[in-house]
Structure formats: C-alpha cells, structure tokens
C-alpha positions in Angstrom: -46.7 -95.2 169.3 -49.3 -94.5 166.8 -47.7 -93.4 163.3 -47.8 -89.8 162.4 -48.7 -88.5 158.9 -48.3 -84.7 157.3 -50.3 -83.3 154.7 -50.9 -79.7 153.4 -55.1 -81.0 152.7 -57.0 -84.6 154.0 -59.6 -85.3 152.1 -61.7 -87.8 154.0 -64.4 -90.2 151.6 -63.5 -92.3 148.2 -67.1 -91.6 146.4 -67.6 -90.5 143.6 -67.3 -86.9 144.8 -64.2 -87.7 147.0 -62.5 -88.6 143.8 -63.8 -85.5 141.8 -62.7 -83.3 144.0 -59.5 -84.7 145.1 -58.5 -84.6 141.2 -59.6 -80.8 140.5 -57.6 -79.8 143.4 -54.3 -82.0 141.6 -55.2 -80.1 138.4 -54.9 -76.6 140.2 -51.6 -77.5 141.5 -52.9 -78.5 144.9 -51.4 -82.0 145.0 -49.8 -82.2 148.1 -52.9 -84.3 149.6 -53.8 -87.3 151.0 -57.1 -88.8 150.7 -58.4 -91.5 153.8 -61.5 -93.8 152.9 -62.9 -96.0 155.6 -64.4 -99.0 152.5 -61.1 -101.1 151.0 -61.4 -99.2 147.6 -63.0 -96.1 146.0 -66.7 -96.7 144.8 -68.3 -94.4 148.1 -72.1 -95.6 148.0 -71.2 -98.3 145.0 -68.7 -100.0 147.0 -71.3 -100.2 150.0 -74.8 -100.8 148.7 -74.6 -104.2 146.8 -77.8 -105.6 147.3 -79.7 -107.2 144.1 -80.6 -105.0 141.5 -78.7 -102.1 142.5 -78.0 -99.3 140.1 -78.6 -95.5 139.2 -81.7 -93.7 139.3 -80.3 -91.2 136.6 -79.3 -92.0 133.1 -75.9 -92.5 133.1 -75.5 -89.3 130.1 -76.2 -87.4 133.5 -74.6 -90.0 136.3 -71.2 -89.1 135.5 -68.3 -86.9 136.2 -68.2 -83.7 134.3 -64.5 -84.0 133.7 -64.0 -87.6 133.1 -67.3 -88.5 130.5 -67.1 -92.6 129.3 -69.2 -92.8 126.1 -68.5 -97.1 127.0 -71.4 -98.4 128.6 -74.2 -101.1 128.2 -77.2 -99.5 129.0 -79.2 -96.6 130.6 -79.0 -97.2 133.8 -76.3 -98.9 135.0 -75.8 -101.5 137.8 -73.9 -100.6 140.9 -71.1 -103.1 139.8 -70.4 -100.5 136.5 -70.5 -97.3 138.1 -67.8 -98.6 140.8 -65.8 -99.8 138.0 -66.3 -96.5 136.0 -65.3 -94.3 139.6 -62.2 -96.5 140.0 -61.1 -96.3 136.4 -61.5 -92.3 137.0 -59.2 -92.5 140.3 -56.9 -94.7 138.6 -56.1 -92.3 135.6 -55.9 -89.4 138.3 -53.2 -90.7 140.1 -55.4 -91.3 143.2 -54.4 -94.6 144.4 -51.3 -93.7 145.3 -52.8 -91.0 147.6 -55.0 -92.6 148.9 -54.8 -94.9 152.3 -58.1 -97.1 152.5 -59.4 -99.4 155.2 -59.0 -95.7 157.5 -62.0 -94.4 159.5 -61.9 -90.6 160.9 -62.9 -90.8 164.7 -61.7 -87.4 165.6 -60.4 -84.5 164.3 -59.1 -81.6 166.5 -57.4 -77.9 166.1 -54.4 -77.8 166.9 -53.9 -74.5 168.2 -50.5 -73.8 168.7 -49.6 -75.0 165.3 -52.7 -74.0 163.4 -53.6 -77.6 161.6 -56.0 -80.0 162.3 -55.1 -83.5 164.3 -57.0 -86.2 162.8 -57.3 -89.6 164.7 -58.2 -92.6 162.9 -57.9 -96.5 163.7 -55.0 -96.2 162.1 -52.4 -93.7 161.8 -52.9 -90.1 162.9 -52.7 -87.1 160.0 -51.9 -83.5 160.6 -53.3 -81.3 158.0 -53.4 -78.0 157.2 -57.0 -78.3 155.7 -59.5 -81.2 155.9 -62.2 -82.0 153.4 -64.9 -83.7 154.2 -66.5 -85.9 151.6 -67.9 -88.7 153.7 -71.2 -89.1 151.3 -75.0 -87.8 151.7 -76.5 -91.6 152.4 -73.8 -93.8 154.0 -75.1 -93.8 157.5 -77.6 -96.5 157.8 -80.9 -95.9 159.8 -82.5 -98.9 161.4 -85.5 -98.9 163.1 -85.9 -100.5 166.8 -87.6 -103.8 166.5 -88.6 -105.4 170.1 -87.3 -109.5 169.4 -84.4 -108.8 167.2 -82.2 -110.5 169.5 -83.9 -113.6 169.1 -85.0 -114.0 165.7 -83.5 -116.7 164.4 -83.6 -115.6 160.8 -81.5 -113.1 158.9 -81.7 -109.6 159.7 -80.0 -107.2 157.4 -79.8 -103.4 156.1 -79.9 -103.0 152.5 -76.3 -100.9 152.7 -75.1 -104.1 154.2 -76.3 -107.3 152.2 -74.3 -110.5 152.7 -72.2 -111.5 150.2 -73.5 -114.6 148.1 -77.2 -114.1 149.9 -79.5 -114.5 146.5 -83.0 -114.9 148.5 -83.9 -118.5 146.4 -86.7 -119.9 147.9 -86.6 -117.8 151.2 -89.8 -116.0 152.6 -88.5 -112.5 152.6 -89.9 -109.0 154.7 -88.8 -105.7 153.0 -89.4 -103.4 155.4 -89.3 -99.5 153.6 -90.7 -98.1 150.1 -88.0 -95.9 149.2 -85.0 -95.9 146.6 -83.5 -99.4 147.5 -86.8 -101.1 148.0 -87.9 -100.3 144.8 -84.9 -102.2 143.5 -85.0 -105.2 146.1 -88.1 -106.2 146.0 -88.4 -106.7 142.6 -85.5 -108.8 142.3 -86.4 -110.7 145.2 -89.9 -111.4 144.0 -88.4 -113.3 141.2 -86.8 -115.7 142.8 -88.0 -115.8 146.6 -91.0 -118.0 147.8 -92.9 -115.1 149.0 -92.0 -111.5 149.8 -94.1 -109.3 152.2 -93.6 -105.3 151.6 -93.7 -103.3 154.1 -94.9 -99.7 153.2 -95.8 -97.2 156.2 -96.0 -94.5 153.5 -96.2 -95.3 150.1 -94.2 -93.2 148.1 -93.8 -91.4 144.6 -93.2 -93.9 141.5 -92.4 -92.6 137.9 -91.1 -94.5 135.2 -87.4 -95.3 135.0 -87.4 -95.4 131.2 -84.1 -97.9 131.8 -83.1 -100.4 128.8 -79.8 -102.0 127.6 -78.5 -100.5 124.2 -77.8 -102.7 121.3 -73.8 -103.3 120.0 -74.7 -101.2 117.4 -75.8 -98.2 119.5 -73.0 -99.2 121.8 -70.5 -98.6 119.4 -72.4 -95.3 118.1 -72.2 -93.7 121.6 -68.0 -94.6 120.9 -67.8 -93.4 117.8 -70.2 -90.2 118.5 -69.2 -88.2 121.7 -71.9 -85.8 120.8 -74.7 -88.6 121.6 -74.1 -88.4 125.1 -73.2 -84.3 125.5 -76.9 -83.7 124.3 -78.2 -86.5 126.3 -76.3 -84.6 129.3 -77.6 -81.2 128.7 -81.2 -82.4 128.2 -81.5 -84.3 131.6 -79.6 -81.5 133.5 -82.5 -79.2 132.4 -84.8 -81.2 133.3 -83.4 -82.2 136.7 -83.2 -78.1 137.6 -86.9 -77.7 136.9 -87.6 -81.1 138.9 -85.6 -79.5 141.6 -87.3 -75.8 141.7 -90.6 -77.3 141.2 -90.7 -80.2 143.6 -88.1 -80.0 146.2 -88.2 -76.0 146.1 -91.5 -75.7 145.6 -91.0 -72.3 143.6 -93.6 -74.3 140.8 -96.8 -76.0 142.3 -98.4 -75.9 138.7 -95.3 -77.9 137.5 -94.8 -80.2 140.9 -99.0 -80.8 140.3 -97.8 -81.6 136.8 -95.5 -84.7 137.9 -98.1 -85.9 140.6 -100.5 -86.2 137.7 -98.3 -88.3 135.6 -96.8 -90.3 138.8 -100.6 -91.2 139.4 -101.5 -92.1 135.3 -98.3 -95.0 135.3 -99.9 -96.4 138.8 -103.1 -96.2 137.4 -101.9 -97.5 134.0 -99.9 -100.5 135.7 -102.1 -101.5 138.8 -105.6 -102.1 137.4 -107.2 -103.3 141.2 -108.6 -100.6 143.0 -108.0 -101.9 145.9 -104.2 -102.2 145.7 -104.0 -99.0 144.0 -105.1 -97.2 146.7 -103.2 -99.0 149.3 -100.3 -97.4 146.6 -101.3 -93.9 146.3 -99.1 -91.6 148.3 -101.0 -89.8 150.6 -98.3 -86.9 151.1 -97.5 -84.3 148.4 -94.8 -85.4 145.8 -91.5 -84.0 147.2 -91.9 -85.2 150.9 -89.9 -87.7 150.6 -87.7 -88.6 147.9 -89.6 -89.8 145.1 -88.6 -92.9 143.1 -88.3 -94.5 140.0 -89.0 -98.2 138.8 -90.1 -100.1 135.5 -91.1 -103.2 137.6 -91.6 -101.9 141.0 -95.7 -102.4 140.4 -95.8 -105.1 138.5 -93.7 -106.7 141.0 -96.1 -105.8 143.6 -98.7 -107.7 142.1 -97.1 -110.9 141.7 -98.8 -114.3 143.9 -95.5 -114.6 145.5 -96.1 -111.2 147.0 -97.7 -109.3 149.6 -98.1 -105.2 150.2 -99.1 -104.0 153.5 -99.3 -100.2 154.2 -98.4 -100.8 157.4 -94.7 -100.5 159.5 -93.1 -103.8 161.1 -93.4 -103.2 164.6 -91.5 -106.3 166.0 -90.1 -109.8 165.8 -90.3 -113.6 166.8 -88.3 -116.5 166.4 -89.7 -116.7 163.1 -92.1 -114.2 162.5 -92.3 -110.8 161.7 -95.4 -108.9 163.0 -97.0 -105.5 161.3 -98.0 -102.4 163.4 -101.9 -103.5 162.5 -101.0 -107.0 164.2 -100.7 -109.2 160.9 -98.2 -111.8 161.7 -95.6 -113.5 159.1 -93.5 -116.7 158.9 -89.9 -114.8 157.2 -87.1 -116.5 156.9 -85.3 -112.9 155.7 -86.0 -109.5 156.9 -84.5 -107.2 154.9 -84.4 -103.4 156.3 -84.7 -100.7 153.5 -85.1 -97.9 156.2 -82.8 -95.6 154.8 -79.8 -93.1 155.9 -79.7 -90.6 158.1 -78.6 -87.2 156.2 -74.4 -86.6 156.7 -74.2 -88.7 159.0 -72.6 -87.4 162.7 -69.5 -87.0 160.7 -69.9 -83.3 162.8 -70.0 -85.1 166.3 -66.3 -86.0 165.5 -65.3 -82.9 164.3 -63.9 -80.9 167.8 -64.2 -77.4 167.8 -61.6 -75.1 169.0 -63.8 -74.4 171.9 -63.4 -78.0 173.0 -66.9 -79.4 172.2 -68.2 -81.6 168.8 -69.8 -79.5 166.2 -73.0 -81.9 166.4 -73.0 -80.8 170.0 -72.3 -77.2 169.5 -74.9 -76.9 167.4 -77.8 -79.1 168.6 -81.0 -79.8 166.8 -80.4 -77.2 163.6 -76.7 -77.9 162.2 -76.0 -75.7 159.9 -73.0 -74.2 158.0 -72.0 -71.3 155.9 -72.9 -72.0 152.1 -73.2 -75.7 153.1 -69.3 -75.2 153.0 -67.7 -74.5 156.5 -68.7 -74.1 160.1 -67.6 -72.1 163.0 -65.0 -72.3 165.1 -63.3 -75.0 162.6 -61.0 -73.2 160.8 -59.6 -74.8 157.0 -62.2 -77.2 157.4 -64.6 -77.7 154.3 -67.1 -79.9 153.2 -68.0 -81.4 150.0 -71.9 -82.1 150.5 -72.3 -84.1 153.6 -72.4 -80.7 155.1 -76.3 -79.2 156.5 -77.5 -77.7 153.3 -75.0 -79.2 150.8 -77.3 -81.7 149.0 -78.2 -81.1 145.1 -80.6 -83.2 143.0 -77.4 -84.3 141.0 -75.5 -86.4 143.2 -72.0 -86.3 141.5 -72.1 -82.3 141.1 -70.8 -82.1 144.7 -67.2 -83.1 144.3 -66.7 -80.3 141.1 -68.8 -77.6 142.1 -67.2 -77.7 146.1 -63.9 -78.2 145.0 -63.5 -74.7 143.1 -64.5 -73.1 146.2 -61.6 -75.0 148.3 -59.4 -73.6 145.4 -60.2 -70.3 145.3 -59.9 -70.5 149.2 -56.6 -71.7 149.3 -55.5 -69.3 146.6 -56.8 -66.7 148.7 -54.8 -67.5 151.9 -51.6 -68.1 150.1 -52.1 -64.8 148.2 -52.3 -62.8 151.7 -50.3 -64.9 153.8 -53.2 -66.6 155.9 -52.3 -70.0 157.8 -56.0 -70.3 159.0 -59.3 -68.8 159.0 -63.2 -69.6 160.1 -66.0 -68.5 159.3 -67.8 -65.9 160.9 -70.9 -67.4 163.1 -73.0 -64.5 161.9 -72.4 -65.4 158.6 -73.3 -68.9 159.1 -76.4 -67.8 161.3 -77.4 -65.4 158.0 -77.0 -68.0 155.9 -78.6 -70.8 157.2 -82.1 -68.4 158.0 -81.5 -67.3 154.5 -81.9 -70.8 153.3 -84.8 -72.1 155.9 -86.5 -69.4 154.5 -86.1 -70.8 150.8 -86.7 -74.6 152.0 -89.9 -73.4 153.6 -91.6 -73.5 150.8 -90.7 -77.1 149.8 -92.9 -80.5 150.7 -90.5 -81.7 152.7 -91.5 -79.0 155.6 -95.2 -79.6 154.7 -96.0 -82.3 158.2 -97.3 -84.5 155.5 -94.7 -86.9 156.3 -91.0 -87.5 158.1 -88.3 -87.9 155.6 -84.4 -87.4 156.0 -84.2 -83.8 155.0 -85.8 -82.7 158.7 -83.8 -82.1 161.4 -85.3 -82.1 165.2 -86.4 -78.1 165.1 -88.3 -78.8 161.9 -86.1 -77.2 159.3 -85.0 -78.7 156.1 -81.1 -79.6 156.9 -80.5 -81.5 153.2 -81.6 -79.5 150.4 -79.1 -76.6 148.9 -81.4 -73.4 148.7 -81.7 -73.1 145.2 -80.9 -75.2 142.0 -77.6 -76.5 140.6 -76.3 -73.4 138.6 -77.3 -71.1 142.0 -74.9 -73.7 143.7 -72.2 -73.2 140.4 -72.6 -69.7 141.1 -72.3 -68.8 144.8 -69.3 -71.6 145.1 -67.2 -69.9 142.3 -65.9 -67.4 144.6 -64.9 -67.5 147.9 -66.2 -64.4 150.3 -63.1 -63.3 152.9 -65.5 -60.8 154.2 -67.5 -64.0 155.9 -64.2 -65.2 157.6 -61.8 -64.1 160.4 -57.5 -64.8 160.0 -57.1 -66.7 163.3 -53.3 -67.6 162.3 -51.0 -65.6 159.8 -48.1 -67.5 158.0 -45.1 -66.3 159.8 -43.1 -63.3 158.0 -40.0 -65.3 157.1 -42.0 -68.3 155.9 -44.2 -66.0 153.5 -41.0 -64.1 152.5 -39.0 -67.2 151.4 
C-alpha cells in the first residue's frame, strides 16, 4: 500500500526559486511544509545541466538570492558547479533538507473534494496538502527535435540538459546542433579540445559580450571585507536588466532595442573580420525573438580550423554521419543536441481539475493563468513561475516575489476562515487578454522566428506583462475579489 503523507503546503521543485520560496514562507511562520524534488539534491537547472562550460549569463552581483547575498566568489560569472554549491549552502542554513524528500517526481495531483486538499501521486509516496506550489523551473523540459536514423546511429546522441558524466569530447568529431544559451557555452569548450566540431545554426541568434573574468585574491578578499561592492553592483545590473526587459522583450522602447542591435552587430563585426562568415552570423530576426545570448569566445570559437558553421538545421542521421537540411553530409562521432526547453513544461497536464480533466487539456493551445499565479478550477494551487506568464528577465526573482503572494493568500484564508478557494475564470480570462495585449508588442510575436515564448494560437505564453518591480507590485497583495470560497473551515475548527 503506497505510503501516505500530510502537509498543510507541498512545494514541488528544489531550484533556486523552490528554495527561496520555501524559506520566505518558514520566515512568515508557514513552516509546516514539505518540499518534493524529482533530481537527488537541490541545484534545479544547476544540478541538471552539466555540460562543459556551463555557468551564469548574469553577473553573479545580480544571480543571487535577495535574502541570502554571498560576497565569496571567484569570479563574474560563475560555473554551474558554484551556483549549485551556493543554492545548497542557502537550503542548508534554511533548514530545508530536512523538509525536503528528493529522488520524488509529481505524476498527478487531484482535488480532493470531499476533504478540500489536493492528492498528489508521485513514484513514491502519495502527499495530501492543503496547498501545492509549483516551482518545477522555466527550462527543465528538454526539447529534441525528430531526427529520421537515430535508432541506428552508432555514435552518441545526447541533449545538453543531459551530458554523460566523464564525456570530455578529446579527439571526437562533434555536431552541435542549436545556437542558443548552452551552445554558446558548448561549443566553445568543445572546439578546444575536439578534432572538429560542426555548428549547426538554423537561425543565428543575438551575441553581446559577456564581460566575464576571474577576480584577483585581493579583490576576492575586498568583495569580503566590503559588502557594499556587491549591493551597488546589484542595483546597477537590476536597472539595467528592467530597461533590457521593457525595451527588448516588451518592446515599449524600439529606439533603445535598435540601440542593442547596433552594438550586438559592432562586437560581430569587431570579432569576425570575413564577410562571408559574418553574414552567415548576422541574425536575420529582430533582437528579442528569441532569447539573445552572451559569450566572450563564442566567435572566436567559431572561426577556429577545427570548426565548421553551417546556417542550416540537421535534418537526419546515419550510422556515422550526420546530414544538414541543405544535404551536406558529416562523419560525427558526437551529436550533441542544444535544441532547447519547452516553456513550464506539461507540469499543467498533471494537474487534474476538479472537473475531472488536466489543466493542459482544459485549456488547449493558450494556457493561461491569473497573474501568472493560479488557474481555474484548482483551488490552493499556486505557481512560482513555471506558470503561462510567470517568466521575468531575472531568473531567481521568482521564488521571493511569488512567495509573498502565497503569504498574503494564506493569511487571508486563515483570517476569514476559508479552507479553499479558486480563481475566478473571468478573472483569469481578463488577465491573460490584458497581458497578450502587452506581449503584442514584443519581437517574440513579430513571425520573424519560432522561439519558446509562443504557444500554438500565437500568443506569448512566457513573458510577465511588464518589468520586474510591475511583477513586485501586483504580487504584494493578494485580490479575494478574483476568487470564489469553494470550502469554509468548519465553525468548531475556526473557533478552537
């Protein structure tokens, strides 16, 4: 008989954000929780992705927890093996371990009527919870695109998300198929020691420099003995991240989005003197489309002898070959697949409904949710960014900025006696054309490209509808008036 666990609030994900919100909700007085993680420790995206040269796109100043700043690191940008280490070390002076059970996948999670708490199946025990919080992670989902001869290429075949451990690509003749975040990484570090990488760019994309170095001991130990170092550091790239945000993935600024592109196209010109392969580099979609990137080596890499760039997809495989969508043909002995993650991942096609059916289903081809917080006809359930509309340019705001909402939430219903309440499907309708309307304006809407923000109908199902203190602002309070009681706490229980 399959073990039966009670909590008052599940919090499902051990990222970064899992583990900032899971600790705001302790200091609130909320501790009666139990966090479930489906990796073996807490890390989210760190603990998955652990290809070569992995690390932050952000400095870390701004690549931190708001609440738990470490003045103790060895560079700008560091690797993925330093911010796991950094995101355990914050869990493990929160108390979280002993919360939290790991190795535990959610497969379903159903509304319990009768007793007004959710029933949450996993491969290993099932929890009843009053609330669940999702915080399962923006990119975690891998995407994988359908190459005809898979099944009998005799080489390795691998996403990025899921390298093999001890694989270093010495001497191997390597395919990167993708131009995004992780390729930009990748290839760079596999063009130094591989025999010969081929890049496979359908679209290339947006490059700026990454400005990334390793600080000296003695600015080490200044960023110790000097807190303030990294506070103004913090406050400098958080203003310019909101006007990165409004201009490029808003769209409210094409002067300063046209700004960017300019100096996007003056580093490839500066750093890829043929003509030839510069324009095979040039984006041919406006900056914004897709997620733009940063590198210091991701051109000059690209122009080693070891390496080739095609702006073509891979369209299929032999036993030892890998073959372009123009019909150029390669000997690989490696085909590494940095395609991507698709947006949330159908973490709402396990979530049941009280109405019987999936969320994912219920909703079809434009999920949505209320404030990118809550959906209808799940009552106490919230999410903490994997939700439609939930995504901000700084990817450990999530878990702070969500979690005072589920507060003030919970403070409401305890205040006025409430077991469970949903949101309104008006409300979420409202909301959701209030924030297509916003995203409408962005890039990633313009056709110029397909990125992970668009959902089947054609609307923007990523981006929050406005910049990180709009998203501060509208999750400080939670709106009653946008939910409906659906169970009361019973009048002796709310006496006692």
């Amino acid at each position: 008989m399959t073990r039966q666990i009670e909590t008052t609030i599940l919090i499902v994900g051990t990222g970064g954000n899992a583990i900032a919100a899971a600790s705001m909700l302790q200091r609130a007085g909320l501790d009666d929780l139990i966090i479930i993680g489906k990796h073996g420790d807490f890390g989210g995206a760190w603990y998955q992705n652990k290809y070569p040269g992995c690390g932050t796109d952000a400095e870390i100043a701004l690549y931190q927890l708001g609440f738990a700043l470490s003045y103790d690191w060895k560079g700008t940008h560091p690797n993925s093996d330093e911010v796991e280490e950094y995101l355990q070390g914050v869990a493990r002076d929160n108390g979280l371990y002993e919360k939290t059970h790991f190795d535990t996948e959610l497969l379903e999670a159903r509304w319990r009527e009768d007793e007004a708490r959710w029933e949450v199946a996993t491969n290993g025990p099932t929890y009843l919870a009053d609330f669940v919080y999702l915080i399962t992670g923006f990119l975690e989902e891998p995407i994988e695109p359908e190459l005809p001869g898979r099944e009998t290429f005799a080489g390795r075949i691998f996403h990025s998300s899921e390298w093999p451990s001890g694989y270093t690509g010495e001497g191997d003749r390597i395919a990167v198929v993708g131009a995004g975040s992780s390729a930009l990484q990748i290839v760079p570090a596999m063009q130094r020691v591989a025999r010969e990488v081929i890049s496979f760019q359908r679209t290339p994309n947006w490059v700026g420099p990454k400005g990334e170095r390793r600080f000296s001991e003695e600015e080490i130990q200044e960023l110790k003995d000097d807190p303030g170092i990294i506070h103004q550091r913090r406050q400098e790239l958080l203003a310019w991240g909101e006007g990165f945000w409004t201009s490029v993935i808003l769209g409210q600024d094409p002067e300063g989005a046209k700004q960017v592109e300019e100096a996007a196209l003056a580093s490839l010109g500066e750093q890829v003197p043929d003509p030839e392969l510069r324009a095979l580099l040039t984006p041919a979609h406006p900056i914004g489309c897709k997620r733009p990137g940063s590198s210091d080596d991701w051109y000059s890499a690209l122009q080693q002898p070891n390496v080739t760039v095609l702006r073509e997809g891979a369209a299929s495989l032999g036993e030892r070959t890998i073959r372009s969508s123009g019909g150029r043909e390669f000997e690989v002995d490696t085909v590494v697949l940095a395609t991507g993650f698709y947006f949330g991942g159908h973490i709402r096609h396990r979530i049941v409904r009280r109405d019987g059916a999936t969320a994912g289903e219920y909703q079809g081809d434009h999920p949505r949710s209320y404030k990118g917080m809550s959906i209808s006809g799940c009552p106490n359930l919230f999410f903490g960014g994997p939700g439609p509309n939930g995504q901000i340019w700084d990817g450990l705001a999530n878990g702070e900025v969500t979690s005072r909402y589920v507060i003030e939430a919970i403070k409401y219903y305890r205040e006025h006696g409430i077991r469970a309440m949903e949101v309104d499907e008006a409300a979420e309708l409202q909301w959701k054309a209030e924030a297509d309307a916003v995203l409408a304006a962005g890039a990633s809407l313009s056709g110029a490209c397909t990125n992970y923000s668009q959902d089947e109908s054609g609307g923007n199902k990523a981006a929050w509808p406005g910049n990180l203190a709009h998203m501060q602002e509208v999750l400080s309070v939670f709106d009653p008036t946008a939910y409906t009681v659906v169970a009361e706490v019973p009048a002796a229980v709310s006496a006692g």
